[in-house]
N, C-alpha and C positions, 0 to 999 in steps of 0.2 A: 370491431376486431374480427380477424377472420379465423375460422374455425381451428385453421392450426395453431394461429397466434395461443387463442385459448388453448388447443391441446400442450401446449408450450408450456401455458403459466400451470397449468395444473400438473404436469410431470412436475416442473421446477417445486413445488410445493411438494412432495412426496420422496423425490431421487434426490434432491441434494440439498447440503448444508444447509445454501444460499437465504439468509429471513429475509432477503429484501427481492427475490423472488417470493417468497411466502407472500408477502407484505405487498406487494402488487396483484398477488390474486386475490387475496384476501378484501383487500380496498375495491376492485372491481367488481365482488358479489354485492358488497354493502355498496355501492352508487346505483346497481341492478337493483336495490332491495328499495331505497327512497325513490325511485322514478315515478311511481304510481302513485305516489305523497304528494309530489310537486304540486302547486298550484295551476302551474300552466298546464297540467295533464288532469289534475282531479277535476277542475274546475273549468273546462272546454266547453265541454255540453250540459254543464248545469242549468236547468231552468229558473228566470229569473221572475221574479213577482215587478209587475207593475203596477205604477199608481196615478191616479186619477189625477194628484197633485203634484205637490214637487218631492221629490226623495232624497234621503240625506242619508248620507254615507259614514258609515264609522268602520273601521277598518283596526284591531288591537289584535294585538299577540306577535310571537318573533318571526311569524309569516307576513304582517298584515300588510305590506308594499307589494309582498308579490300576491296575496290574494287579490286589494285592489288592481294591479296592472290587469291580473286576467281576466275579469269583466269587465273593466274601464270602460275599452270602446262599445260596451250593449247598453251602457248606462244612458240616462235621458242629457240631452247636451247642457251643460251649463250647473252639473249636479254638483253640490255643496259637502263639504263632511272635513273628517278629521281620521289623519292616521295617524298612531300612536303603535310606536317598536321600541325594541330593547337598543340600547344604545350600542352603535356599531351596526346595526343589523337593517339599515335602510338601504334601500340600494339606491343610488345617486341618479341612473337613468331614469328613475320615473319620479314626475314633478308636476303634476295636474292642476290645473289653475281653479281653483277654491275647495281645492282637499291640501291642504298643508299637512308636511308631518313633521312630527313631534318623536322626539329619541327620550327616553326616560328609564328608569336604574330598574335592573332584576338582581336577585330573586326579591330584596327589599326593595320595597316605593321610596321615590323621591320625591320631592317638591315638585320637579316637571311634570311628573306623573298627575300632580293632585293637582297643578295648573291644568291638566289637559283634561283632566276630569269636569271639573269645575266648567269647561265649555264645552263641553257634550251634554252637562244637565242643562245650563243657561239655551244649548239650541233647540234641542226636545222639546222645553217648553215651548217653544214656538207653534209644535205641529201640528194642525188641524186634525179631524176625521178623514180628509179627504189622501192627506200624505204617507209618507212609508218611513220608516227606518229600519235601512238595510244595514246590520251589523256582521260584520266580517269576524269572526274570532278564530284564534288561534293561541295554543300553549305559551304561556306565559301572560296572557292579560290579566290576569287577578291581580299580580304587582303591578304592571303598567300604566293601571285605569283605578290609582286609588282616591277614594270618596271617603274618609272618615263620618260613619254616621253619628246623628246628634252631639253631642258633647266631646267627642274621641277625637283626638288631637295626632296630628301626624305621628308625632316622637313615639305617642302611645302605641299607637297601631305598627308603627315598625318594629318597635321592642317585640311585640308579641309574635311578629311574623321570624324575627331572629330566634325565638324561644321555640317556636315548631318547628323550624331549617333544622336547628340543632336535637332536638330532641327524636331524630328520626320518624316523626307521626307522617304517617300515608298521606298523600294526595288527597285524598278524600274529607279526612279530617281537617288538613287544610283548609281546603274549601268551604268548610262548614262554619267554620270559624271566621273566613272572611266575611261569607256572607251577611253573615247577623252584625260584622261591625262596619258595615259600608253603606254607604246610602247610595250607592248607583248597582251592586251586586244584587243575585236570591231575586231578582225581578224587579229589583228598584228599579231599573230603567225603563223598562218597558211600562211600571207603573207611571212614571214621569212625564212619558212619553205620548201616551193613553190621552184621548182617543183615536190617536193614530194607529196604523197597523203597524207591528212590528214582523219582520223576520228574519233569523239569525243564518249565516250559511257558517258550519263551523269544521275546522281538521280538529281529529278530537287526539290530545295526548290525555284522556282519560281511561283506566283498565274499565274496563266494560263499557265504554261509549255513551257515558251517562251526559246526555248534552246539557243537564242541568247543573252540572257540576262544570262545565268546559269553561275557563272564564270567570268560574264561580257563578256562572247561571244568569246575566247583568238583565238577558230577558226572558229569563223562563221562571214560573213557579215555584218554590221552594218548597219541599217536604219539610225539611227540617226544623228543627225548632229553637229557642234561648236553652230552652233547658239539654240539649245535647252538645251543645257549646259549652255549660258546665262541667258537664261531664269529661270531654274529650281535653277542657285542661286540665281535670283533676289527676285524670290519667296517665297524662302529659306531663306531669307538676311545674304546669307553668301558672304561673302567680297573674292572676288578672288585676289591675288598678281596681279600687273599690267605685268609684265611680261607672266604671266597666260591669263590672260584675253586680253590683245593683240594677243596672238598665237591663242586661239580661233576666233577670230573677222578676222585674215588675212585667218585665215583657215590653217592654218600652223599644227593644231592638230587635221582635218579631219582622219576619220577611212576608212580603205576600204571597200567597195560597190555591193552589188550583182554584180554589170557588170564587176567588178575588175577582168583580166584574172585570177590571183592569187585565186580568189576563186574560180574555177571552178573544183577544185580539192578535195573540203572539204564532209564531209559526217557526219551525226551523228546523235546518236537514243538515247531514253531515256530508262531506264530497269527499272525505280521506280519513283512515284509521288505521291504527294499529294492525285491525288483521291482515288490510292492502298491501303493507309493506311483509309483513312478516309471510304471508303467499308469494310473492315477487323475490321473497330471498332463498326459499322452496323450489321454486322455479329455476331460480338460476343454480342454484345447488344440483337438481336434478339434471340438471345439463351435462352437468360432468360425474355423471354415475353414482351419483350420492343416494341412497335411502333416506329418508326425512323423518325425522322425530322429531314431531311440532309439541313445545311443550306447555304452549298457550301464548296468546296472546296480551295477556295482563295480570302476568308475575306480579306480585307484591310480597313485600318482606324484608328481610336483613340481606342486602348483598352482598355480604360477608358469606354466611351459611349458603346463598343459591349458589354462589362462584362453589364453594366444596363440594355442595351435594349434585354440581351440575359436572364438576370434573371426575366425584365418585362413580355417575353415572359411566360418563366417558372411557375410564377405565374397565368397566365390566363389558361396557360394547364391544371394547377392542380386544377383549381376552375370550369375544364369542365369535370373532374374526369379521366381524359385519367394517362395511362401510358405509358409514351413519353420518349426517348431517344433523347437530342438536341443533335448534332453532325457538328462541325465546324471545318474546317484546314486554313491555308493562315497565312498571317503575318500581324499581327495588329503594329501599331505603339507608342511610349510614347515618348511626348515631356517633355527631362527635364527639371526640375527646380532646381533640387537639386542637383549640379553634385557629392556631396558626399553620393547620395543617395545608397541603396544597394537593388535592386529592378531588375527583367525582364518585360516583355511585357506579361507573361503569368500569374506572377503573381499579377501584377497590376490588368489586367482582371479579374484575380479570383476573387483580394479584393474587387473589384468594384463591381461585384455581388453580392458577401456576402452581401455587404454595403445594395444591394437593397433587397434583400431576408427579410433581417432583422427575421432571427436565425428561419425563415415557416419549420416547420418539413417535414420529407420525400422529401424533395428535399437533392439531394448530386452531385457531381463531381470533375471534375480536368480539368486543363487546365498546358501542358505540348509544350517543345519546343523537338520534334522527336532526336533532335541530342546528347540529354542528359545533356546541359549548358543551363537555360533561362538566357539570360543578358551574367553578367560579374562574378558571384557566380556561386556555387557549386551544385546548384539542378537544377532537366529539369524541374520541375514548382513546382503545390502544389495541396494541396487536396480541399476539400468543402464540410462540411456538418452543419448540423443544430447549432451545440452549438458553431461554429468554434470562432465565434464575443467573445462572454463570454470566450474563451479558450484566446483569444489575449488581453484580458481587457478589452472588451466593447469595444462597438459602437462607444463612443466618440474618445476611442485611437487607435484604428483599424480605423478610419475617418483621424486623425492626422499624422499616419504611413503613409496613403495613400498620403495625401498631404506633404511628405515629400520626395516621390519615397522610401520609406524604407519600402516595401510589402514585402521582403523577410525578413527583421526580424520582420514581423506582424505573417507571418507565420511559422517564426524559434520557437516565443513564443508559438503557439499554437500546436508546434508537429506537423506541417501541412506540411512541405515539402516533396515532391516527389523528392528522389535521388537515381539517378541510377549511374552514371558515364556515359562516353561519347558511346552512343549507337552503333557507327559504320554506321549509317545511319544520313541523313540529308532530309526530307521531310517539314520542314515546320513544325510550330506546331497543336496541336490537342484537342481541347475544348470541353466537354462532358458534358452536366449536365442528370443527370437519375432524371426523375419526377414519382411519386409513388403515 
């Protein structure tokens, strides 16, 4: 776009009514903000491990077509593997002759998933000392690579994963809990795998870039323990099967350990994260006279309360006359209530803003999930601007939508959603308000 085009959308954003001027600048900071996510950009001049042997490729998460495409042609010719993505989220142009993919159910596992699991442990075993396993991950693999460990039964381990979604517990704990009930997560794999070399290239949608957690950890050491898995569903009050919750307590669903010989062979770097994107939408902001108030990169909490306390902020900037860019990534959380509700995390956040704004002119934004799915719907988030409330029917019913988890049809009514389709990256989402 040329520089007056932009001076164009950003007047149009500020001097008049128009939200679908808003709504096209707005959309052009956030495609400026995921460019340096991409795979084809992160992952260009990544150095790549080779091996002595033959290397086998795994490729999981709702990146993992476009991660494999972008190293493809460096890999050894003839290389073998499996890619596994969220269903919908393959891209049809790439089709490698003995990397097959596999599409399998997010945020709960399906049968695909645990088919396609089941043959990444059956090929591991194969690998000598001399070979590699190059795993590709990205957000979203913990469901799409499920291995129920020992005695744990699909049905089981779905329940539980439905009982965390819903009970707002963090990323983190998530993770902690898959680990200990899977036999290919916490460094199953790489134990499986062993004595081959492992290593991981990953885009991390984890706040703090814990690559042990990215994936749920399939080849890195575990800190954690059974006994913190108790704890986190006590917390949680989600009810573990007693056969579950016995294996935990003997320690029977312990993960391996830094000291584990088996990990002393694992390696892994990340090519994209949350701060890459959340700098790139600073950037483009700064373009057009914005001051930047970065408020982190790995937000966590009720998205409910950051939408208020990020729109309360917003209003004191704007009553100290600043032109201020807020700028947030990480992953907030929404405890349901409504499980027939039709809502994400991102745009719950948004509504809750609105709600606080109450229709202050010259404030606008979006708040968006990087991967291009918020939730379990069709849009990566929504927009925000001043008449949005009036555009959804008032306060009161844009209040009601909220308290119902149905923020995505608050914002279907108002011609407010951001849809892209599934982006090719997974960073985390990305929260923007522009103050004027």
């Amino acid at each position: 776009m040329t520089q007056q085009g932009q001076s164009g959308l950003y007047c149009a954003v500020h001097k008049t009514a128009n939200p679908d001027s808003t709504k096209a600048f707005l959309k052009e900071l956030y495609e400026s903000a995921l460019a340096p996510a991409l795979p084809a950009n992160a992952m260009r001049d990544l150095s790549l491990p080779v091996a002595e042997g033959k290397t086998y490729l795994l490729s999981v998460g709702k990146a993992a077509t476009q991660m494999a495409e972008a190293i493809y042609n460096r890999l050894p010719d003839g290389v073998e593997g499996l890619i596994v993505t969220r269903q919908g989220y393959a891209h049809a142009g790439f089709a490698p002759a003995g990397v097959p993919t596999i599409e399998a159910s997010h945020p709960v596992p399906d049968a695909a998933g645990a088919n396609a699991a089941q043959t990444v442990l059956s090929a591991v075993n194969d690998l000598s000392e001399k070979d590699l396993l190059l795993v590709l991950m990205s957000g979203g693999a913990s469901a799409l690579l499920p291995a129920p460990a020992q005695s744990i039964s699909l049905a089981e381990k779905q329940a539980i994963t439905r009982a965390l979604l819903h009970s707002g517990a963090p990323i983190s704990e998530m993770n902690i809990v898959r680990k200990h009930l899977s036999a290919i997560k916490g460094g199953n794999l790489a134990a499986r795998a062993w004595p081959a070399r492992t290593h991981m290239i990953a885009i991390s949608d984890i706040p703090g870039d814990d690559m042990a957690m990215i994936g749920s950890g399939p080849t890195l050491a575990d800190r954690s323990t059974c006994a913190d898995v108790i704890a986190i569903a006590a917390k949680n009050n989600i009810s573990l099967p007693p056969t579950v919750k016995a294996q935990l307590e003997n320690g029977t669903l312990e993960t391996p350990k830094p000291d584990d010989p088996r990990m002393q062979r694992t390696t892994a770097t990340l090519c994209a994260t949350p701060g890459d994107m959340c700098a790139a939408a600073a950037k483009a902001a700064q373009t057009h006279g914005y001051e930047i108030l970065m408020l982190g990169d790995a937000l966590e909490g009720d998205a409910l309360q950051i939408g208020r306390d990020h729109a309360s902020q917003a209003l004191s900037l704007k009553a100290q006359g600043r032109k201020v860019a807020l700028i947030s990534g990480g992953e907030a959380t929404v405890t349901v209530r409504n499980p027939d509700g039709r809502g994400g995390r991102c745009s719950a956040y948004l509504l809750a803003c609105a709600l606080t704004l109450k229709g202050e002119p010259d404030i606008c934004g979006f708040a968006a999930d990087s991967d291009g799915i918020d939730g379990s719907e069709d849009n990566a988030g929504a927009f925000l601007w001043p008449g949005i409330l009036g555009a959804m029917g008032g306060p009161v019913h844009a209040a009601m939508m909220l308290d119902r988890d149905d923020s995505y049809l608050a914002f279907e009514k108002a011609d407010g959603l951001l849809i892209t389709g599934p982006s090719g990256t997974n960073v985390n989402d990305l929260r923007l308000l522009l103050i004027h």
